[in-house]
C-alpha positions as CSV (number, residue, x, y, z in Angstrom):
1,X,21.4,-0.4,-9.3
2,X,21.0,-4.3,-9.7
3,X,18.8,-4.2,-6.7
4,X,16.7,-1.2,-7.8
5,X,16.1,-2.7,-11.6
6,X,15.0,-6.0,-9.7
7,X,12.4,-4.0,-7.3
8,X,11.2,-2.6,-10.2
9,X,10.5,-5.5,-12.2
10,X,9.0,-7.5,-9.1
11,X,6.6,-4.7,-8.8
12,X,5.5,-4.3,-12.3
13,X,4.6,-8.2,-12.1
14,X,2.6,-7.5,-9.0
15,X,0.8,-4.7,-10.9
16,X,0.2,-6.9,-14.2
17,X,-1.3,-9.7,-12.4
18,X,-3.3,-7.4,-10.2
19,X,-5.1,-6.2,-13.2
20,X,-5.4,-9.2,-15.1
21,X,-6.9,-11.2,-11.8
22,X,-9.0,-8.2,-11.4
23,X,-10.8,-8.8,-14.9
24,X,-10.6,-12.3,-14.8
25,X,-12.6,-11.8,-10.9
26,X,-15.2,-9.3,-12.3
27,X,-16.1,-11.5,-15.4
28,X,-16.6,-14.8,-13.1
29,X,-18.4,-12.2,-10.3
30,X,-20.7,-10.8,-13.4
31,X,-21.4,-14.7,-14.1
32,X,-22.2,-15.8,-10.6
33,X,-24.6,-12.3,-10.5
34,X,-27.2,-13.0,-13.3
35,X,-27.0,-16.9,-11.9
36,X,-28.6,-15.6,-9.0
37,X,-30.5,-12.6,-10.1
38,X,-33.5,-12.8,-11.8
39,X,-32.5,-9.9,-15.1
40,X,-31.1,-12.1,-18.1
41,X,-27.9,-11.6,-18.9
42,X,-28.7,-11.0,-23.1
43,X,-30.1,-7.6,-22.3
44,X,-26.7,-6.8,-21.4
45,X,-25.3,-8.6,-24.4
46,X,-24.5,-6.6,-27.6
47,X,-27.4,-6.9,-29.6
48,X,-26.4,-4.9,-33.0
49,X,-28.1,-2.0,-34.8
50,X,-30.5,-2.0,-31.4
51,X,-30.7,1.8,-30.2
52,X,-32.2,0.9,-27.1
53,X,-29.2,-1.9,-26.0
54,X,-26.4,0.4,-27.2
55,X,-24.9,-0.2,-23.7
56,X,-23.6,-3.6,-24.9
57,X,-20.8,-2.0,-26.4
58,X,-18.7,-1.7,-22.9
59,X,-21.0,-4.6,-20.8
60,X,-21.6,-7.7,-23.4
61,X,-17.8,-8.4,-23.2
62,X,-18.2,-9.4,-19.5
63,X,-21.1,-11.3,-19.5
64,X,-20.7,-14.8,-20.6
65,X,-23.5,-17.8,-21.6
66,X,-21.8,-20.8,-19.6
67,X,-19.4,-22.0,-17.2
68,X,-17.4,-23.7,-19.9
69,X,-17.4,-20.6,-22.0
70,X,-16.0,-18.7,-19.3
71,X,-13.2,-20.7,-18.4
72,X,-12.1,-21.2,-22.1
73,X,-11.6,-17.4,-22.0
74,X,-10.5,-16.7,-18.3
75,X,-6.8,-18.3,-19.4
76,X,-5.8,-16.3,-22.5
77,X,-7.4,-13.3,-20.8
78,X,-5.0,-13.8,-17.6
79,X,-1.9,-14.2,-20.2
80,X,-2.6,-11.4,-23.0
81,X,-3.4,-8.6,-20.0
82,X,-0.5,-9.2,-17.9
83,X,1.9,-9.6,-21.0
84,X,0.4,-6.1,-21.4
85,X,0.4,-4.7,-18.3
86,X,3.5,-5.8,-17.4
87,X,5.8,-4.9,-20.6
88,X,3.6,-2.0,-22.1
89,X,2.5,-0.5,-18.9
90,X,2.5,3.5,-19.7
91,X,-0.2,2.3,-22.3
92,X,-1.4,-0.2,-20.6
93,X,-4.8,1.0,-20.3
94,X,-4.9,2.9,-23.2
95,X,-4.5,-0.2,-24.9
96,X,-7.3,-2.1,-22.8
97,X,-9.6,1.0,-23.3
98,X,-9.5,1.3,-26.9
99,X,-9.5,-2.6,-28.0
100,X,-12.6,-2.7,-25.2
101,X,-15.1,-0.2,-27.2
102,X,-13.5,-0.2,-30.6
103,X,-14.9,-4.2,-30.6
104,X,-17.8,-3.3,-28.8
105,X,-18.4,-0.4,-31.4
106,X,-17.8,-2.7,-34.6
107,X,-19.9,-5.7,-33.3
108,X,-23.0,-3.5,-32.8
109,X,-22.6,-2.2,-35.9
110,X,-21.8,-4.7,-38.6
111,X,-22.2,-8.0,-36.6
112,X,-25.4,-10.3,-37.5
113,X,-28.4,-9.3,-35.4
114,X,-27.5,-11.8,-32.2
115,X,-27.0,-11.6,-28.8
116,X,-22.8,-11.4,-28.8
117,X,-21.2,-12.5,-25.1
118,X,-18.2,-13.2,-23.9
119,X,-14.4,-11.8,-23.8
120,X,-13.1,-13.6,-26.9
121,X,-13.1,-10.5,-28.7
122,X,-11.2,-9.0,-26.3
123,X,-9.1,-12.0,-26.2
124,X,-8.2,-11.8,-29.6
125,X,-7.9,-8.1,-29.6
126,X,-5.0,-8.5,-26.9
127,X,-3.1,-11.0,-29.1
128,X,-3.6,-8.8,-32.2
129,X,-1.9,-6.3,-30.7
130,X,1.3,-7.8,-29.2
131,X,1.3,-9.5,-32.3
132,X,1.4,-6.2,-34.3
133,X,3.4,-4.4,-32.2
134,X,6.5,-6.9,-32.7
135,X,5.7,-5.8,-36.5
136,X,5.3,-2.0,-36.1
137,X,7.8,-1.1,-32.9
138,X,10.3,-4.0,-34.5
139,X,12.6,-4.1,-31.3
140,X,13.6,-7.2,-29.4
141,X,11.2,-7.6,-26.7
142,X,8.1,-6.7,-29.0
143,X,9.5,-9.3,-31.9
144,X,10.2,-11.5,-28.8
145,X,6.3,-11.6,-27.6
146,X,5.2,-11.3,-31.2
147,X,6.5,-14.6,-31.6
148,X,5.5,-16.3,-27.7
149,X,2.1,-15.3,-29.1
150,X,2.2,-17.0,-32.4
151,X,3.3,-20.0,-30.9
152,X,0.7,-20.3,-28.0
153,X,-2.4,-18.9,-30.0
154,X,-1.6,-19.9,-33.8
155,X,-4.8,-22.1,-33.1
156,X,-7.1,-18.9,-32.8
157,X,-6.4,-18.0,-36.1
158,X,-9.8,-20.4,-37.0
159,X,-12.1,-18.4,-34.8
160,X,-12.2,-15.9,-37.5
161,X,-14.2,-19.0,-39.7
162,X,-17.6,-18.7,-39.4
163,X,-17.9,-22.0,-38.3
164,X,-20.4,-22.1,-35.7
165,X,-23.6,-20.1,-35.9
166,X,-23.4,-20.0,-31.6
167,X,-19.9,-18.5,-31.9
168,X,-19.6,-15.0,-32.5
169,X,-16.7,-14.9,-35.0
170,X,-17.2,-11.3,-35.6
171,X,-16.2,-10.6,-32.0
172,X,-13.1,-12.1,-33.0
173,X,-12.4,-11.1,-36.6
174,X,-13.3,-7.2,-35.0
175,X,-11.3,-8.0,-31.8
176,X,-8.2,-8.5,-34.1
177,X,-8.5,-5.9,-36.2
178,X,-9.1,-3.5,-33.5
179,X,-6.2,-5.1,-31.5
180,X,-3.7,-4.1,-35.0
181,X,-5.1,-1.0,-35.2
182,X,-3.9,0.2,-31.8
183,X,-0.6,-1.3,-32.3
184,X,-0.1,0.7,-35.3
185,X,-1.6,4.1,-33.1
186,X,0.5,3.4,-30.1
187,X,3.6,2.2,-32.6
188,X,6.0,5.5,-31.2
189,X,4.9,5.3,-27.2
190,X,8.1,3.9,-26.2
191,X,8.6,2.0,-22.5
192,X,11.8,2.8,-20.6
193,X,13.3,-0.4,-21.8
194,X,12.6,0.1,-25.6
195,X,14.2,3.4,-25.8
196,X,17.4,3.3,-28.1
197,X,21.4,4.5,-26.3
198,X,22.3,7.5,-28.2
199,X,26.0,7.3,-28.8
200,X,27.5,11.0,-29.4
201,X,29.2,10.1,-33.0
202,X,26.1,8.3,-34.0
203,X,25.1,10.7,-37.1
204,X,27.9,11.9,-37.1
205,X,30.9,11.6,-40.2
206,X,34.0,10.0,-39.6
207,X,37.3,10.9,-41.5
208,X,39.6,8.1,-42.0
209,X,41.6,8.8,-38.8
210,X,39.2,7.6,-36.8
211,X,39.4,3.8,-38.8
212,X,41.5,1.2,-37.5
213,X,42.0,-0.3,-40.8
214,X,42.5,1.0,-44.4
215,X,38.6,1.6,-45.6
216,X,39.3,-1.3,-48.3
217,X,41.0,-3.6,-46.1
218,X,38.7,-6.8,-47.4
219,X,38.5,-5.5,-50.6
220,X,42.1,-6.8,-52.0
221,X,42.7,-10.2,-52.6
222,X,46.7,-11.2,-50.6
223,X,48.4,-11.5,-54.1
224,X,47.4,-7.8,-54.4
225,X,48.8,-7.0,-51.7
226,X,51.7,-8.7,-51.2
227,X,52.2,-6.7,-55.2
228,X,51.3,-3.7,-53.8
229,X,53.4,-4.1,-50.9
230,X,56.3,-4.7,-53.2
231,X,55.7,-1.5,-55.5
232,X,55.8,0.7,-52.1
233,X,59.0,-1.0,-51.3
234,X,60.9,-0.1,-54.8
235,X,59.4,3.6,-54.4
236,X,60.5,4.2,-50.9
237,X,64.1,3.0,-52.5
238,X,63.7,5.3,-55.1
239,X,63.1,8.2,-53.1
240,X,66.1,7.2,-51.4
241,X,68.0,6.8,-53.9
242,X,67.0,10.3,-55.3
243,X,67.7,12.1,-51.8
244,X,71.2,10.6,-51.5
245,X,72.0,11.9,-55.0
246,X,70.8,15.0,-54.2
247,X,73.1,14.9,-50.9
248,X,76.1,13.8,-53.1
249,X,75.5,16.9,-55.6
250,X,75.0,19.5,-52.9
């Protein structure tokens, strides 16, 4: 059984980083492809309210303006999908699928009128939702991530400031919000290891019998007892007294 849980796990890691090397490979192979090609990469960026360039939604996340600004995403991308993969995997790709177009969707529509690049949003949609989920599922392993996450990205928190006019914060503030609301939707999709042991009496009502100790057994203070341990004692004398009169009579 040991060895069967531990198969398991090893292969679920395997999976997890298979997926999140994958993305992280595509982004850098997207990169090195409009190096080389002669098409711009911002007509594949998502340009908002532009009919003609609605396509951004699903490609602008991929495409990124620099070598630094790749590799300032490529890490927390690696870490947010295989935390993902890897301990939400039935949802895994619903998860990935949603926060990918639901950003997409809200940057075209209510971001400023600017070429938006890069995978932060879906950066910060990834930590939203482990975050959440720790908030929503309230088990020990999603409180347990929820918290890994808060420690290691607390410092996103001011990429939702509009600080920078070259940074698209709306990528991130939408990425987050996107990220929550997916937690909240996938909330009851339980994975094997989140499902609660059903005891047969749980639900159930239990008559005294079924107590070890009296139902107010830290209730009484020991002078109490020891009182009512002496009025028991003088009516169990009683009664004795009683039945050997009785025996007498007869």
């Amino acid at each position: 059984m040991l060895e069967l849980d531990i198969t398991e796990q090893r292969q679920k890691l395997i999976y997890s980083l298979k997926v999140a090397l994958g993305v992280c490979f595509f982004c850098i192979f997207v990169h090195i492809f409009f190096l080389i090609s002669p098409y711009p990469n911002y007509y594949f960026s998502i340009f908002p309210r532009t009919i003609n360039q609605w396509y951004g939604i699903f490609t602008g996340h991929y495409i990124h303006g620099s070598w630094v600004h790749l590799f300032s995403n490529i890490p927390p991308l690696l870490v947010t999908i295989g935390m993902i993969f890897f301990f939400y995997r039935s949802i895994g790709w619903a998860v990935y699928s949603m926060i990918w177009i639901l950003t997409g969707f809200a940057v075209f529509m209510f971001a400023r009128q600017y070429s938006h690049v890069g995978a932060s949003g879906l950066v910060y949609g990834f930590i939203s939702f482990i975050f959440f989920s720790g908030i929503f599922r309230r088990n020990v392993k999603s409180i347990a991530l929820m918290v890994i996450v808060a420690i290691m990205y607390s410092g996103y928190s001011a990429g939702f400031l509009p600080s920078d006019a070259k940074i698209s914060w709306e990528s991130h503030l939408f990425g987050a919000i996107a990220g929550a609301w997916t937690a909240f939707i996938f909330r009851n999709y339980r994975e094997n290891d989140e499902i609660e042991e059903k005891f047969e009496w749980k639900g159930q009502d239990r008559t005294p019998k079924d107590f070890f100790l009296p139902r107010d057994a830290f209730q009484k203070t020991k002078l109490e007892r020891i009182e009512e341990a002496r009025l028991l004692e003088e009516e169990f004398k009683k009664k004795e007294e009683d039945n050997s009169n009785w025996t007498f009579f007869q």
